[in-house]
C-alpha positions in Angstrom: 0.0 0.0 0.0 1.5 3.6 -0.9 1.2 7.0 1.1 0.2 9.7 -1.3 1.7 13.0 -0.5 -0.3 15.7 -2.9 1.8 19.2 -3.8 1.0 22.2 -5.8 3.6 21.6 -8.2 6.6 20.1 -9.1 9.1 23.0 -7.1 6.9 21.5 -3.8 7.8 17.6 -5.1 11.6 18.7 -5.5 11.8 20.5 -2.0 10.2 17.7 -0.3 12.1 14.9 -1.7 15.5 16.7 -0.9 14.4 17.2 2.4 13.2 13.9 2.8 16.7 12.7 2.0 18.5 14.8 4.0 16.0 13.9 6.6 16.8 10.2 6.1 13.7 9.0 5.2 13.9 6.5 1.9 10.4 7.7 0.1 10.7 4.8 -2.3 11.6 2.5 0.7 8.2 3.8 2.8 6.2 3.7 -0.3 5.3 7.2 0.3 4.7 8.9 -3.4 4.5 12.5 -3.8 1.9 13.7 -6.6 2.5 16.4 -7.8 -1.3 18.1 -9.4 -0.3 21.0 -11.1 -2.4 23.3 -8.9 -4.2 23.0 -6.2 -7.8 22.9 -8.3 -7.4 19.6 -9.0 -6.7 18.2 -5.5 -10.7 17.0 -5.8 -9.7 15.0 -8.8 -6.7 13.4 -6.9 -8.3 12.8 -3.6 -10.7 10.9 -5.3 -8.1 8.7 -7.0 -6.2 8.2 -4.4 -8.7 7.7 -1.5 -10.9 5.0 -4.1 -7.0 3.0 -4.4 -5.9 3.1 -0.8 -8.1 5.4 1.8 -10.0 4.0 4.6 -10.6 1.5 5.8 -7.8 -0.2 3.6 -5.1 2.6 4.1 -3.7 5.9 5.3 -5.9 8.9 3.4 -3.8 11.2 1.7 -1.8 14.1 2.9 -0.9 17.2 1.1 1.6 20.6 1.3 -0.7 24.0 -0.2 -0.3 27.7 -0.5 -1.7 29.2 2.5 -3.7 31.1 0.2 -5.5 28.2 -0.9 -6.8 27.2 2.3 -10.3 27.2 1.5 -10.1 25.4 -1.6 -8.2 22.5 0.4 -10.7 22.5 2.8 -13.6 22.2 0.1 -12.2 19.4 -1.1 -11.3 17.5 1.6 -15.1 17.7 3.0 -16.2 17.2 -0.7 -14.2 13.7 -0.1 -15.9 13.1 3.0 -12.7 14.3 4.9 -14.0 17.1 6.7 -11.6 19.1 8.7 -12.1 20.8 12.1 -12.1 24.8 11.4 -8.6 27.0 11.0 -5.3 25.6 9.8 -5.3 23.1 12.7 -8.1 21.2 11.2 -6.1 20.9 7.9 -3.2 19.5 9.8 -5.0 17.0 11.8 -5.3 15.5 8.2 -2.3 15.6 7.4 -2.2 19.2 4.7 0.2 22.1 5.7 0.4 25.3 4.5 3.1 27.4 3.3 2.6 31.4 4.4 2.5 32.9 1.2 3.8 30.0 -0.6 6.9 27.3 -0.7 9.7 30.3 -2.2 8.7 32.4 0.9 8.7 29.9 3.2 12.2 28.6 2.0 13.2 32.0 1.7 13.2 33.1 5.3 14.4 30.3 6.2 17.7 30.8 4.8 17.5 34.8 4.8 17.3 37.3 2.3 21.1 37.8 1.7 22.1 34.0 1.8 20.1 33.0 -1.0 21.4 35.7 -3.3 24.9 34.2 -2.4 22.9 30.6 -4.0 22.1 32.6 -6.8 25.8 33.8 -7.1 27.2 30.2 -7.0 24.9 29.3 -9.5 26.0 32.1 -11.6 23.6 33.4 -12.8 24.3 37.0 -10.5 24.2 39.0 -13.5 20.7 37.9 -14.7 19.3 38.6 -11.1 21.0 42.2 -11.2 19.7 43.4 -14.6 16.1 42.2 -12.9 17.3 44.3 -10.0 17.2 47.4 -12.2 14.3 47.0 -13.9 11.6 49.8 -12.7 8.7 47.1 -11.6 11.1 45.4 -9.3 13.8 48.2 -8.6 12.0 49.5 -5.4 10.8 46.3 -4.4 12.6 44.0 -1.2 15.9 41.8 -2.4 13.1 39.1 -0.9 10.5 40.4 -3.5 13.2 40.3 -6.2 14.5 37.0 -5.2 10.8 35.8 -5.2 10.5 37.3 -8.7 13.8 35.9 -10.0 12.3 32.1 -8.7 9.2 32.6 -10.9 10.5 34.3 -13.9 12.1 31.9 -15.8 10.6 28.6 -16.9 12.9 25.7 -14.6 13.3 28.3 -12.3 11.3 27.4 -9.4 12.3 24.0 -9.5 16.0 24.6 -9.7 15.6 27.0 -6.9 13.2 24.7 -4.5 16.2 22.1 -5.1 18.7 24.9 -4.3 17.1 26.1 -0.8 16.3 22.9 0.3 19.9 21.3 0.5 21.0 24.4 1.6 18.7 25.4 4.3 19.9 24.2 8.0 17.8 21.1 8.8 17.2 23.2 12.4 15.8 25.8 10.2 13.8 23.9 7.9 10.1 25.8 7.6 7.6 24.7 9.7 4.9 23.3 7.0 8.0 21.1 5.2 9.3 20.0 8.5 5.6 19.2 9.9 4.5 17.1 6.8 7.8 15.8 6.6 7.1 14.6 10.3 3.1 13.9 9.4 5.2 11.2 6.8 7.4 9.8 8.9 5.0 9.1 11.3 2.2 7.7 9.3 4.7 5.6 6.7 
């Protein structure tokens, strides 16, 4: 029987599975899968999926990292699949669903500070690039965590490549509190 782990997208997968790892935990090993859905819409489509292959009473339910922003649409579709959380973020958890405050980039973000993840962005040389966006009047007046943010979600790959990035270079004492909860959640429930 697998453990479904449902993300946003595939920068969600990537930090989780190198987190896992670094964690110790052997996802393969624990037959714990993580789905990524390509937004957070179609989490009704894959709790249904997943919940008719190995939900109660023949398994563990799914559980899930989201956007805090997307808080009720999680919740919608977890009563929707007869899952019905307690109120507030609590509820969610209980479940086994954490959310990131805005999002996975922030979290990971100011975790590591500001200043330390342009120094990632200098080892992976691509500096330059993230100093011409610097300049740029929409972003010139903005945070260097706003501009980071922006640099993530710019450029196609980037997100991913960056999720990867923070994540193996983020103390594991440090690790954001919705990662290190579901990471927990998965350990626990494997």
């Amino acid at each position: 029987m697998c453990r479904y782990v449902l993300v946003e997208g595939v920068s969600d997968r990537v930090a989780l599975e190198v987190l896992a790892r670094r964690r110790g935990l052997d996802l393969a090993a624990d037959k714990v899968v993580l789905v990524s859905m390509d937004g957070i819409t179609n989490l009704g489509h894959f709790l249904a999926r997943y919940l008719a292959a190995d939900g109660p009473p023949g398994g563990v339910p799914p559980a899930g990292l989201y956007d805090g922003a997307e808080e009720r649409v999680v919740r919608r579709a977890l009563a929707r699949a007869g899952l019905d959380p307690a109120p507030g973020p609590a509820g969610l958890e209980a479940l086994g669903f954490f959310g990131c405050t805005p999002d996975l980039e922030d979290e990971l973000i100011r975790a590591l500070g500001p200043a330390a993840v342009e120094r990632l962005v200098e080892a992976d040389g691509r500096l330059r690039s993230f100093r011409t966006l610097q300049k740029q009047p929409a972003h010139r007046d903005e945070s260097l965590h706003d501009q980071l943010r922006q640099l993530m979600s710019g450029r196609s790959g980037y997100k991913e490549h960056y999720a990867a990035v923070m994540a193996e270079a983020v103390p594991l004492d440090r690790v954001p509190r919705p990662l290190d909860a579901i990471l927990a959640y998965i350990r626990v429930n494997r």
